[in-house]
PDB file with SEQRES, HELIX, SHEET and CRYST1 records, atoms N, CA, C and O in Angstrom:
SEQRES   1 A   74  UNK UNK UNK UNK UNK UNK UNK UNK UNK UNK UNK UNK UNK          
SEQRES   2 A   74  UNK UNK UNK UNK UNK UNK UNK UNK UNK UNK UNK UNK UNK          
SEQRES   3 A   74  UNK UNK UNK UNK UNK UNK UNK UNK UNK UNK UNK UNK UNK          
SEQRES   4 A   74  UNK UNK UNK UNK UNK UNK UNK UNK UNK UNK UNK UNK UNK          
SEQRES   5 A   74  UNK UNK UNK UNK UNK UNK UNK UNK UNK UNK UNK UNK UNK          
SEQRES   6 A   74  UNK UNK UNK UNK UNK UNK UNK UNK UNK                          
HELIX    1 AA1 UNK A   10  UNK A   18  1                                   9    
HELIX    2 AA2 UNK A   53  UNK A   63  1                                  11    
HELIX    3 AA3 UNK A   67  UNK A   71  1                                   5    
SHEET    1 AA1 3 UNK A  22  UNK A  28  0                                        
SHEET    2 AA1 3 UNK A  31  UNK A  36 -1                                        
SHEET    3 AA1 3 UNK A  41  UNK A  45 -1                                        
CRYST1    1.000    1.000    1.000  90.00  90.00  90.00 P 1           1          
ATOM      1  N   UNK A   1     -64.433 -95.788 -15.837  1.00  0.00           N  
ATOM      2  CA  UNK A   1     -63.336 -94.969 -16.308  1.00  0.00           C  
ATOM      3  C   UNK A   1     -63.600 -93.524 -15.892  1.00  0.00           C  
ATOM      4  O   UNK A   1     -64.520 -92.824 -16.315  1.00  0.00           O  
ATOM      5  N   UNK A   2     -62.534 -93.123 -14.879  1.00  0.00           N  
ATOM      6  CA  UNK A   2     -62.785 -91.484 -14.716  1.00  0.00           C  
ATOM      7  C   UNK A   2     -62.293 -90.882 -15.703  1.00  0.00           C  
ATOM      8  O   UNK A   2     -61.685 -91.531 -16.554  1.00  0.00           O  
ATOM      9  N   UNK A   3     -62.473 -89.236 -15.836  1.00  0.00           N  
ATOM     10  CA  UNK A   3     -62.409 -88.696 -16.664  1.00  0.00           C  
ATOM     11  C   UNK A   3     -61.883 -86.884 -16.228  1.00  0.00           C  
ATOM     12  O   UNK A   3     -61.744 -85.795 -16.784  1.00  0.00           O  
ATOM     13  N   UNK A   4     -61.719 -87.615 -14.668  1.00  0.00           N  
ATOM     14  CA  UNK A   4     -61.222 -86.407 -13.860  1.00  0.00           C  
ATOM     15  C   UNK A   4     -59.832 -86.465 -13.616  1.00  0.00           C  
ATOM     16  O   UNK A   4     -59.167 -87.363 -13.098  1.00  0.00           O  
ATOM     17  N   UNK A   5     -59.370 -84.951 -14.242  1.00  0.00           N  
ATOM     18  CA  UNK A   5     -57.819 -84.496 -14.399  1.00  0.00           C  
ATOM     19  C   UNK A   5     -57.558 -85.005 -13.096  1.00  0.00           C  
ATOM     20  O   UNK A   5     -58.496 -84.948 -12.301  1.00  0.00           O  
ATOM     21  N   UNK A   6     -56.517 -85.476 -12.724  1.00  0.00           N  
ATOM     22  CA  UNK A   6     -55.677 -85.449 -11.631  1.00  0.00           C  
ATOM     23  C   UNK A   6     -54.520 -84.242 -10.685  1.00  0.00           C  
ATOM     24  O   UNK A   6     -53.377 -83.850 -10.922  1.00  0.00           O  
ATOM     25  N   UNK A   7     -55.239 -84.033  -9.867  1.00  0.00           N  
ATOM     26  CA  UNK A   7     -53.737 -82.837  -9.514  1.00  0.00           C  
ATOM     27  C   UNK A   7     -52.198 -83.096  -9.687  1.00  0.00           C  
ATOM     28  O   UNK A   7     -52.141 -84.268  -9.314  1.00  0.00           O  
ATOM     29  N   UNK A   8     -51.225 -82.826  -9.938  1.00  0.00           N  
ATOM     30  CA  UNK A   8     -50.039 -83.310  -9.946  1.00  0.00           C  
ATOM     31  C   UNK A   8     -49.185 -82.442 -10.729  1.00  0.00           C  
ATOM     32  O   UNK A   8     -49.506 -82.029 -11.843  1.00  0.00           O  
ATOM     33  N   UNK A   9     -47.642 -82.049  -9.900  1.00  0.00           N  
ATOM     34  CA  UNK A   9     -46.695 -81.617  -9.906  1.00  0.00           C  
ATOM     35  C   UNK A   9     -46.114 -82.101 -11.277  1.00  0.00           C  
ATOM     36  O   UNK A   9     -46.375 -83.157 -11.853  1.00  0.00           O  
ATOM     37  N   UNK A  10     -44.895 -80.658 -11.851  1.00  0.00           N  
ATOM     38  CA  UNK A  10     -44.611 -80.926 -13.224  1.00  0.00           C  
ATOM     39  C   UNK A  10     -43.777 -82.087 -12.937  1.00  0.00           C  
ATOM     40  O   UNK A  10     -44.174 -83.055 -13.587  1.00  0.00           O  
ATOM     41  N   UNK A  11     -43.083 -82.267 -12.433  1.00  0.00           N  
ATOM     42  CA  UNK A  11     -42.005 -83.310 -12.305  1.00  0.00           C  
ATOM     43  C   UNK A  11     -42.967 -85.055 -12.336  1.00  0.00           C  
ATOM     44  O   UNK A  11     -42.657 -86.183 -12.720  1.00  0.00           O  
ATOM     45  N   UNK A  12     -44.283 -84.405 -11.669  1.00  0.00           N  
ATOM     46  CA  UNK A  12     -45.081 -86.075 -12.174  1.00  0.00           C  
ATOM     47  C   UNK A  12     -45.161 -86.377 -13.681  1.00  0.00           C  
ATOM     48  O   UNK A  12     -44.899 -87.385 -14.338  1.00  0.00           O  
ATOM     49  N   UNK A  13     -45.781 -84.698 -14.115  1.00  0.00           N  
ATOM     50  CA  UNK A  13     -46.172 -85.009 -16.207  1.00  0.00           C  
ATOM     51  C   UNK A  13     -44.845 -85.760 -16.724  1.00  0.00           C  
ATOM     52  O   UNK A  13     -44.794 -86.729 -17.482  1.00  0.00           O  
ATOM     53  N   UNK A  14     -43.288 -84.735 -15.834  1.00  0.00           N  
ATOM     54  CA  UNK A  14     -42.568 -85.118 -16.747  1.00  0.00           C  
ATOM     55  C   UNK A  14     -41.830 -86.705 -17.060  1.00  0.00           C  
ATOM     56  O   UNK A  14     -41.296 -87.283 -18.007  1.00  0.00           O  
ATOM     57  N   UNK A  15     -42.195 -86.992 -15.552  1.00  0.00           N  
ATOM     58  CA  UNK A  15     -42.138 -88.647 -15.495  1.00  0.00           C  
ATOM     59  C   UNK A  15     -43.054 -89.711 -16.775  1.00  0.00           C  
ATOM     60  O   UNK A  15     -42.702 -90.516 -17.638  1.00  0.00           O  
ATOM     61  N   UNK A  16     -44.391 -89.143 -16.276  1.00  0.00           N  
ATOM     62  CA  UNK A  16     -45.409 -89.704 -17.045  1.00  0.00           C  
ATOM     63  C   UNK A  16     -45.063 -89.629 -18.619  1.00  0.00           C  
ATOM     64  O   UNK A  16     -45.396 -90.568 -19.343  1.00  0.00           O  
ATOM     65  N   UNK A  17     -44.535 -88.746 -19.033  1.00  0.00           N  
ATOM     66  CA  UNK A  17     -44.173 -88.359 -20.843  1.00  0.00           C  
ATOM     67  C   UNK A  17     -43.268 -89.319 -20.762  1.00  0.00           C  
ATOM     68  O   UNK A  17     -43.405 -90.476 -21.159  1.00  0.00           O  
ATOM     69  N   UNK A  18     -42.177 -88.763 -20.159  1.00  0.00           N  
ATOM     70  CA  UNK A  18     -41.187 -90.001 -20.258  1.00  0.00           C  
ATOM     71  C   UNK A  18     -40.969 -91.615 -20.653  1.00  0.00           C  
ATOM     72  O   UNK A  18     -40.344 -92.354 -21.414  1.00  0.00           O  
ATOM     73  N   UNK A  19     -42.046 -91.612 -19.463  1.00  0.00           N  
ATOM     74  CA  UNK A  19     -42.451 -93.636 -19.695  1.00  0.00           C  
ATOM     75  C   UNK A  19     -43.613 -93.896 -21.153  1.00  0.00           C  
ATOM     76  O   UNK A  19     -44.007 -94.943 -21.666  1.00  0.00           O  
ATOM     77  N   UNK A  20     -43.919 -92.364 -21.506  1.00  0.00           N  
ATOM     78  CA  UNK A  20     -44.867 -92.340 -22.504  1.00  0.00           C  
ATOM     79  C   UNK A  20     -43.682 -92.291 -24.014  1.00  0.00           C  
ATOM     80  O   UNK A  20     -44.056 -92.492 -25.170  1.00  0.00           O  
ATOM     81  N   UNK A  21     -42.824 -92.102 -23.762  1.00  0.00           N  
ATOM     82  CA  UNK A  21     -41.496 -93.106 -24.858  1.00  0.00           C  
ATOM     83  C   UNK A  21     -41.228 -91.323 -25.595  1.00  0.00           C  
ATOM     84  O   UNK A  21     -40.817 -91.130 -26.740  1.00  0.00           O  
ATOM     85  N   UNK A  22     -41.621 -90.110 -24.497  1.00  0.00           N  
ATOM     86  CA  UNK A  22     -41.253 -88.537 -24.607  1.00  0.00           C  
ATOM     87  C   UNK A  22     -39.608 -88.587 -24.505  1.00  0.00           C  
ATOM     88  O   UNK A  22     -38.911 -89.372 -23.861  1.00  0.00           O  
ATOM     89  N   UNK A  23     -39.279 -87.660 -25.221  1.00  0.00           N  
ATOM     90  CA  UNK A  23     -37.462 -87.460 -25.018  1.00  0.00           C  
ATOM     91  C   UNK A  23     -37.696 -86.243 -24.470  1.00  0.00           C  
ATOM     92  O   UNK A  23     -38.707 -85.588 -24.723  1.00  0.00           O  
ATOM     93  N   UNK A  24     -36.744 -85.859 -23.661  1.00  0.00           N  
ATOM     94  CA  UNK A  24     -36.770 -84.046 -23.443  1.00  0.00           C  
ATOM     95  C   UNK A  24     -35.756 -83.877 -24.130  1.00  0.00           C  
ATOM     96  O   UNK A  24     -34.716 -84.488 -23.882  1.00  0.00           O  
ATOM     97  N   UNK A  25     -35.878 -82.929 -25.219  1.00  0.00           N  
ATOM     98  CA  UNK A  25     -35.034 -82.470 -26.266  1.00  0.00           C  
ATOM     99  C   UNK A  25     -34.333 -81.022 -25.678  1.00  0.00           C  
ATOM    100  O   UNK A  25     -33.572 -80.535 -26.514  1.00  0.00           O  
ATOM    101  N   UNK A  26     -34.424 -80.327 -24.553  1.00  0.00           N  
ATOM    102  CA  UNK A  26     -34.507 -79.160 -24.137  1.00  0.00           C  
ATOM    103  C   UNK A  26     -35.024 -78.599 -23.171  1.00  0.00           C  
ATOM    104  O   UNK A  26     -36.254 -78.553 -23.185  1.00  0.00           O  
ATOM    105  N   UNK A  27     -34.275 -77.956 -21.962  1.00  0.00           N  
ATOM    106  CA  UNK A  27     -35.112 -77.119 -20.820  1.00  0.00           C  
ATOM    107  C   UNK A  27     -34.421 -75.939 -20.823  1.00  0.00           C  
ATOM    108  O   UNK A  27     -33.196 -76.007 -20.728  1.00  0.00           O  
ATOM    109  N   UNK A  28     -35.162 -74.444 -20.949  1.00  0.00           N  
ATOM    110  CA  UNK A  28     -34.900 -73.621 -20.778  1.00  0.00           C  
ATOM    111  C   UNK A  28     -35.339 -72.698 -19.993  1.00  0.00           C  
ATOM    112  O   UNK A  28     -36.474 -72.308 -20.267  1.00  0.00           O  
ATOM    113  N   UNK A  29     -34.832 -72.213 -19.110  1.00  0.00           N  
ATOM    114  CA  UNK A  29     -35.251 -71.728 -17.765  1.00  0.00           C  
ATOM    115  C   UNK A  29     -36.737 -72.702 -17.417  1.00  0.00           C  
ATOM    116  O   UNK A  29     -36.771 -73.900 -17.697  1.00  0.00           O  
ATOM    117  N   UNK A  30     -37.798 -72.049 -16.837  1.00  0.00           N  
ATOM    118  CA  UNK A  30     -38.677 -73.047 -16.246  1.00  0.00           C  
ATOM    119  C   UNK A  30     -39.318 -73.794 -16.973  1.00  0.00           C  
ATOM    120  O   UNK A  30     -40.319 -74.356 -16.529  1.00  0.00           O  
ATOM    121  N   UNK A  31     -38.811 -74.022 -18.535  1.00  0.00           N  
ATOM    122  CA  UNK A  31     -39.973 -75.301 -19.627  1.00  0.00           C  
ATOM    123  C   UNK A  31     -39.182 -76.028 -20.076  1.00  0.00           C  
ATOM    124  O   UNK A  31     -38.084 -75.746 -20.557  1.00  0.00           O  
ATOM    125  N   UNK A  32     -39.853 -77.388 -19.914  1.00  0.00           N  
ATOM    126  CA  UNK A  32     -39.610 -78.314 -20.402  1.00  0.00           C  
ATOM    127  C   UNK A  32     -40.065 -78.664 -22.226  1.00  0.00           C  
ATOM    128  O   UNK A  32     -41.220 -78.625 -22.649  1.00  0.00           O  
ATOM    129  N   UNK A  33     -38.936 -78.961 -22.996  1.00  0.00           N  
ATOM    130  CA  UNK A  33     -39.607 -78.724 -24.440  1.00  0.00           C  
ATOM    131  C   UNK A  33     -39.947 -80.652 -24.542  1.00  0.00           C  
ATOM    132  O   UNK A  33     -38.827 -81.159 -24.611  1.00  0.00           O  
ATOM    133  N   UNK A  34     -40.726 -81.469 -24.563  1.00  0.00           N  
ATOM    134  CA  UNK A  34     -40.584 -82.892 -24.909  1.00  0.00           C  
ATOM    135  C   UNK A  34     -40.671 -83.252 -26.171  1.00  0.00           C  
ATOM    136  O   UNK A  34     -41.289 -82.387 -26.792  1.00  0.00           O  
ATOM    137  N   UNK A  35     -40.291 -84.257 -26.938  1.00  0.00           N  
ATOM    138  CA  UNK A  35     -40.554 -84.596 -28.433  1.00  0.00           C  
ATOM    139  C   UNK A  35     -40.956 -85.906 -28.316  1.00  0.00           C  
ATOM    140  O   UNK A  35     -40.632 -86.568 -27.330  1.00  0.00           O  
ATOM    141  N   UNK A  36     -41.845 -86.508 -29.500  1.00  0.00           N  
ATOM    142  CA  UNK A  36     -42.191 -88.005 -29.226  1.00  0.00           C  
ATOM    143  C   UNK A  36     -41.391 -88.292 -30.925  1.00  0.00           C  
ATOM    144  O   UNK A  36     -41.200 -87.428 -31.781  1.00  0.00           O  
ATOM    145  N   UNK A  37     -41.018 -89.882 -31.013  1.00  0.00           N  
ATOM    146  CA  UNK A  37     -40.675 -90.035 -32.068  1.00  0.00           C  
ATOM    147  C   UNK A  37     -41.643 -90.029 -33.348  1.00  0.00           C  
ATOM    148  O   UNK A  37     -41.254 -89.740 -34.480  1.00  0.00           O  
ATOM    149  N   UNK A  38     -43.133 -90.436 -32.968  1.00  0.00           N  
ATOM    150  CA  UNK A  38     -43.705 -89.790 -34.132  1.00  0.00           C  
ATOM    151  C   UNK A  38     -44.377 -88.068 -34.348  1.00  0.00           C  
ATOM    152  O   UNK A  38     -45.415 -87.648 -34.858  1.00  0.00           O  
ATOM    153  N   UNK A  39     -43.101 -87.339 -33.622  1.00  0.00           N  
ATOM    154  CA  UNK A  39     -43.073 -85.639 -33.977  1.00  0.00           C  
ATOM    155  C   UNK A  39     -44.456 -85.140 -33.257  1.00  0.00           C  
ATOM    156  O   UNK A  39     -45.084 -84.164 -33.668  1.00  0.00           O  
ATOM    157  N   UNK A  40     -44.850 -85.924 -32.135  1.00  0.00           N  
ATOM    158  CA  UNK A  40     -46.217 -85.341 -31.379  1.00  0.00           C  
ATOM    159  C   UNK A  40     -44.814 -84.564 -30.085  1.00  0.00           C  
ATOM    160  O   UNK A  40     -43.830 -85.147 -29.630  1.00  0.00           O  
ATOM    161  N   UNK A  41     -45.228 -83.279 -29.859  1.00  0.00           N  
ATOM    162  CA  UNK A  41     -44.426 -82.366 -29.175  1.00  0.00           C  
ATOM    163  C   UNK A  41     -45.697 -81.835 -27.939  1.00  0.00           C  
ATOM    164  O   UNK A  41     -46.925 -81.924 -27.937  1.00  0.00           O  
ATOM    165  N   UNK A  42     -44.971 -81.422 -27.225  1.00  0.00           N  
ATOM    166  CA  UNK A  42     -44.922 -80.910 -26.117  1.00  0.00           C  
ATOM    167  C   UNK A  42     -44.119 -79.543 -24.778  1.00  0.00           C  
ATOM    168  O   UNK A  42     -43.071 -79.706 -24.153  1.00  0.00           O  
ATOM    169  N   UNK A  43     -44.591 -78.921 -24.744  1.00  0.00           N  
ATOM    170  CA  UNK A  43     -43.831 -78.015 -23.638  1.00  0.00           C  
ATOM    171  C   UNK A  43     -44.528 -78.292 -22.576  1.00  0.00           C  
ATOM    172  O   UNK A  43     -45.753 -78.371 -22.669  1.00  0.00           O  
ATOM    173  N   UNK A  44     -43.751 -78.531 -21.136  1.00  0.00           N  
ATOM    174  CA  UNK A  44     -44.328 -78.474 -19.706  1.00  0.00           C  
ATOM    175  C   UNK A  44     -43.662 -77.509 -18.914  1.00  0.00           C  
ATOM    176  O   UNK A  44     -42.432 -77.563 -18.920  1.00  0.00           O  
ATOM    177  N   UNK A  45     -44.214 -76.639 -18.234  1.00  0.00           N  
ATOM    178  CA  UNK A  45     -43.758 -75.750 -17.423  1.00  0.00           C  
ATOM    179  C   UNK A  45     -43.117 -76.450 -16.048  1.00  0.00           C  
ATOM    180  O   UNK A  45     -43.333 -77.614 -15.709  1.00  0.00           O  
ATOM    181  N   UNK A  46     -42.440 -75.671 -15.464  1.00  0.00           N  
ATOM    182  CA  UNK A  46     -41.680 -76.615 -14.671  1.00  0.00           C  
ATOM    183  C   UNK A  46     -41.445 -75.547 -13.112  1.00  0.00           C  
ATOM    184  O   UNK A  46     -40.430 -74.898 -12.860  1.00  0.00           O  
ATOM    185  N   UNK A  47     -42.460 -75.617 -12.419  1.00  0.00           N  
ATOM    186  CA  UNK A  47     -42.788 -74.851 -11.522  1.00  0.00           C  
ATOM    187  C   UNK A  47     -42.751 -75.925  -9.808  1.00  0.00           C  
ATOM    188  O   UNK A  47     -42.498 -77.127  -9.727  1.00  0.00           O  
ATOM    189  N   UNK A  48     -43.028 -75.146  -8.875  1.00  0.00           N  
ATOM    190  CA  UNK A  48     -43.011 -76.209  -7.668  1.00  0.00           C  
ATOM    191  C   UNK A  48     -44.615 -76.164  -7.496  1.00  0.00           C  
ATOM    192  O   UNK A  48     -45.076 -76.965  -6.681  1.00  0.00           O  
ATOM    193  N   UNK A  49     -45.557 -75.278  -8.203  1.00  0.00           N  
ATOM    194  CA  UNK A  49     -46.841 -75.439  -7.513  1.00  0.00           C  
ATOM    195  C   UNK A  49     -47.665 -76.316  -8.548  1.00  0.00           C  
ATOM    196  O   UNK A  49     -47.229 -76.622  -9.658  1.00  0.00           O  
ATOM    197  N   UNK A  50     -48.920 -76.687  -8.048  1.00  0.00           N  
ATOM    198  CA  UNK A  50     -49.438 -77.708  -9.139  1.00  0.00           C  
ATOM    199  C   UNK A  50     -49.626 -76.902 -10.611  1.00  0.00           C  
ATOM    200  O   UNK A  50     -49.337 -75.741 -10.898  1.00  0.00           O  
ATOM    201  N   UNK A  51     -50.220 -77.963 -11.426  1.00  0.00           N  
ATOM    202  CA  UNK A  51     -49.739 -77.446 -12.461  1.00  0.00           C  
ATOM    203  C   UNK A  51     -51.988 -77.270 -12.679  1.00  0.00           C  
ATOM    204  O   UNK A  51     -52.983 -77.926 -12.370  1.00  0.00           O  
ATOM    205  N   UNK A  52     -51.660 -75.985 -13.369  1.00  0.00           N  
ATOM    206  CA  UNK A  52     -53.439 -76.029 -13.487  1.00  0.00           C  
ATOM    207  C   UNK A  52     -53.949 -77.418 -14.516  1.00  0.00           C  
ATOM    208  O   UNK A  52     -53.336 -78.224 -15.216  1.00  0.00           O  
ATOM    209  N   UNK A  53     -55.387 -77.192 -14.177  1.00  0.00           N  
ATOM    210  CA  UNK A  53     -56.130 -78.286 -14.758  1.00  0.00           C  
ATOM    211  C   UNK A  53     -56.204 -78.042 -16.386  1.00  0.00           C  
ATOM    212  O   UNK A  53     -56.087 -78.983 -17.171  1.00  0.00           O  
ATOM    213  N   UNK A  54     -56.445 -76.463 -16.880  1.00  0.00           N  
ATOM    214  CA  UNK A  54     -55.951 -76.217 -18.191  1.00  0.00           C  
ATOM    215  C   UNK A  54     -54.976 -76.551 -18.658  1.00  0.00           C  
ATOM    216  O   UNK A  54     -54.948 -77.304 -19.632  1.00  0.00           O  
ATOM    217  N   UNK A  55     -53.987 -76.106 -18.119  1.00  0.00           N  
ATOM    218  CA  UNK A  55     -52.848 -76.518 -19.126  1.00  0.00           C  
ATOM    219  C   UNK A  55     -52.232 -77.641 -19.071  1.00  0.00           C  
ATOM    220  O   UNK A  55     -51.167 -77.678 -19.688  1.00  0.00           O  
ATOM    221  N   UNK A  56     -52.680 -78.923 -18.325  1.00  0.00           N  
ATOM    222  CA  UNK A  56     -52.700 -80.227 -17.901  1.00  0.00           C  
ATOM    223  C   UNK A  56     -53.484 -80.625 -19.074  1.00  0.00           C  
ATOM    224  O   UNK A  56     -52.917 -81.579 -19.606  1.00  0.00           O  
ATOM    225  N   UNK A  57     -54.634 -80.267 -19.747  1.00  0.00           N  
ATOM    226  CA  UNK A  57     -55.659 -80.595 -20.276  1.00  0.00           C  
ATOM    227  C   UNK A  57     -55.001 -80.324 -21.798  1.00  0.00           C  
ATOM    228  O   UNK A  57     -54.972 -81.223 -22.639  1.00  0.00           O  
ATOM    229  N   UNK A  58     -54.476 -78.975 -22.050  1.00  0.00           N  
ATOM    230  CA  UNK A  58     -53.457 -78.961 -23.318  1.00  0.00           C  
ATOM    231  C   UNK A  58     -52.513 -79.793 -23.826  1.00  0.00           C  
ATOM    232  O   UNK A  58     -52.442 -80.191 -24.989  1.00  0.00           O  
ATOM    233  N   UNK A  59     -51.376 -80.185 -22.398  1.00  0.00           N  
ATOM    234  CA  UNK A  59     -50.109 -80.882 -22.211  1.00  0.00           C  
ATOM    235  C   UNK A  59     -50.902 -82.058 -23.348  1.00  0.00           C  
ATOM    236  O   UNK A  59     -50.485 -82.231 -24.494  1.00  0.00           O  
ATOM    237  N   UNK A  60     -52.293 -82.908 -22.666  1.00  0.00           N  
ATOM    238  CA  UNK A  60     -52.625 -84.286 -22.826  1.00  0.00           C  
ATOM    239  C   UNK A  60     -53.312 -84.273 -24.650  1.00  0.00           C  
ATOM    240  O   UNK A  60     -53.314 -85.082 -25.578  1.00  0.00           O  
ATOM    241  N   UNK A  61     -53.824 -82.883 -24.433  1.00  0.00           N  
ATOM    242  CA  UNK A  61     -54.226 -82.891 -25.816  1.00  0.00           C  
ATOM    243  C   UNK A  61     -53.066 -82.738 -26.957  1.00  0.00           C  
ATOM    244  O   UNK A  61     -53.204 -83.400 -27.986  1.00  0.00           O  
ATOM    245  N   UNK A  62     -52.114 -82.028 -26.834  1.00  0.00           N  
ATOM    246  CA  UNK A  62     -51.006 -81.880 -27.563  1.00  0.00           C  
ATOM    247  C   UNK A  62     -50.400 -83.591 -28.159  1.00  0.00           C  
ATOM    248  O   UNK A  62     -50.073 -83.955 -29.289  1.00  0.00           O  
ATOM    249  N   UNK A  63     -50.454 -84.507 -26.557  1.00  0.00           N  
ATOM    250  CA  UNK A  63     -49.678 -85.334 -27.143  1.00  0.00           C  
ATOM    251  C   UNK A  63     -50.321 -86.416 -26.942  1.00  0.00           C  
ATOM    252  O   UNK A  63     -49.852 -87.516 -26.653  1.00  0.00           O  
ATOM    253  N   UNK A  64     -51.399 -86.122 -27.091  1.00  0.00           N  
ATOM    254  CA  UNK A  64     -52.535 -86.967 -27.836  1.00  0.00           C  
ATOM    255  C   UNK A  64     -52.653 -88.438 -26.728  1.00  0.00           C  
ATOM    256  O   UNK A  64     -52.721 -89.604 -27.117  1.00  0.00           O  
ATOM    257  N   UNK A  65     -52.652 -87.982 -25.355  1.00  0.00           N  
ATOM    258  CA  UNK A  65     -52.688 -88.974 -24.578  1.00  0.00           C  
ATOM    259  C   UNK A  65     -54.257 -88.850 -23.814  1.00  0.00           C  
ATOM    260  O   UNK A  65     -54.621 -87.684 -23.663  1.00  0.00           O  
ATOM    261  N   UNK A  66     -54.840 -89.496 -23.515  1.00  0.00           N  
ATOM    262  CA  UNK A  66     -56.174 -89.846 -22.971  1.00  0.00           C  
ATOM    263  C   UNK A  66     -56.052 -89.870 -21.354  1.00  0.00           C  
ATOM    264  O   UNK A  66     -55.208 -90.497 -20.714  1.00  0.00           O  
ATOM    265  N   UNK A  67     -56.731 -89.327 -21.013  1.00  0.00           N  
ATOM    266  CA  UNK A  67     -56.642 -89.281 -19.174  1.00  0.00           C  
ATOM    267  C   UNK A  67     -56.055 -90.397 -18.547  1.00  0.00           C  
ATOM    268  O   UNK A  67     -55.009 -90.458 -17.901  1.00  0.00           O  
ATOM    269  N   UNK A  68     -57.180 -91.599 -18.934  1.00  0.00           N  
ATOM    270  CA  UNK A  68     -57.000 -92.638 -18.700  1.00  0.00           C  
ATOM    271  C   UNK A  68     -55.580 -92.694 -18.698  1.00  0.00           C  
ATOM    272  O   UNK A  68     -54.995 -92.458 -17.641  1.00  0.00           O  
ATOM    273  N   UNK A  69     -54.921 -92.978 -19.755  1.00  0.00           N  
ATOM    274  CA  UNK A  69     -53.933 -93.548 -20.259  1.00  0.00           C  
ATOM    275  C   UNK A  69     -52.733 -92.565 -19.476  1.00  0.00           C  
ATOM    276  O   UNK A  69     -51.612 -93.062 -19.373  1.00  0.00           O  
ATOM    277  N   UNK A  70     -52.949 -91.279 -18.966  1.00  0.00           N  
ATOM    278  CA  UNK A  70     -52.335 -90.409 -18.186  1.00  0.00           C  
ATOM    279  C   UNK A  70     -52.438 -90.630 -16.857  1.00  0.00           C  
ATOM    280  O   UNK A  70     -51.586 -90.255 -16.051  1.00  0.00           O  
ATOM    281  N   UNK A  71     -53.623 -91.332 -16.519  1.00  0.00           N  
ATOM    282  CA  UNK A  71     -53.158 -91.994 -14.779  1.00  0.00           C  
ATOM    283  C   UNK A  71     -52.459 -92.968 -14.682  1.00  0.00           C  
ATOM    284  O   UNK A  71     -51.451 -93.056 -13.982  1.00  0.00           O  
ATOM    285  N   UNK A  72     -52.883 -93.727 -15.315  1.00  0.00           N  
ATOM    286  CA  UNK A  72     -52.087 -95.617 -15.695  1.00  0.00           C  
ATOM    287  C   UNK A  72     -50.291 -95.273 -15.862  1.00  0.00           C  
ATOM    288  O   UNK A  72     -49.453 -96.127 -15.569  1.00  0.00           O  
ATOM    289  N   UNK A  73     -49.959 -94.009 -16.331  1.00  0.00           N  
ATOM    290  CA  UNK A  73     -48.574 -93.525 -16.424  1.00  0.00           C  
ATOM    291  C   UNK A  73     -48.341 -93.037 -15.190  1.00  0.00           C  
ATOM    292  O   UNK A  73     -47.218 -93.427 -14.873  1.00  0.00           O  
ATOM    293  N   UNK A  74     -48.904 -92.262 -14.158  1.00  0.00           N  
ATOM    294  CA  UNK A  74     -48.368 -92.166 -13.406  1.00  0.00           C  
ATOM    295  C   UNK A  74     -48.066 -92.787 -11.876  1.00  0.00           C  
ATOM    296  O   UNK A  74     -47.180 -92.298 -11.176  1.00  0.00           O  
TER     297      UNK A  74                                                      
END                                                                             
């Protein structure tokens, strides 16, 4: 099991949330606001360049998804 972030474009996270059962409740100018039905939330920035390894690392901690479980989504 790796444990190494993956590079990847917002439009990949926002796929990946998505199939992760994420609603986008809201985009306002470049962020994406996501909601999960048990109220685990999310904002993704929504840029053309990659998205850093920090705030990739927040996104996953916020919504409580595991790397793993963040490649297997995408």
């Amino acid at each position: 099991m790796s444990t190494k972030l993956p590079v990847v474009k917002s439009k990949q996270v926002l796929k990946a949330l998505l199939k992760a059962n994420f609603k986008l409740v809201r985009q306002k100018g470049s962020h994406a606001d996501l909601h999960h039905p048990d109220c685990r939330r999310t904002i993704v920035p929504i840029h053309t360049v990659d998205i850093s390894k920090g705030t990739l690392r927040v996104i996953l901690r916020q919504t409580e998804i595991s790397i793993q479980e963040f490649t297997d989504l995408l």
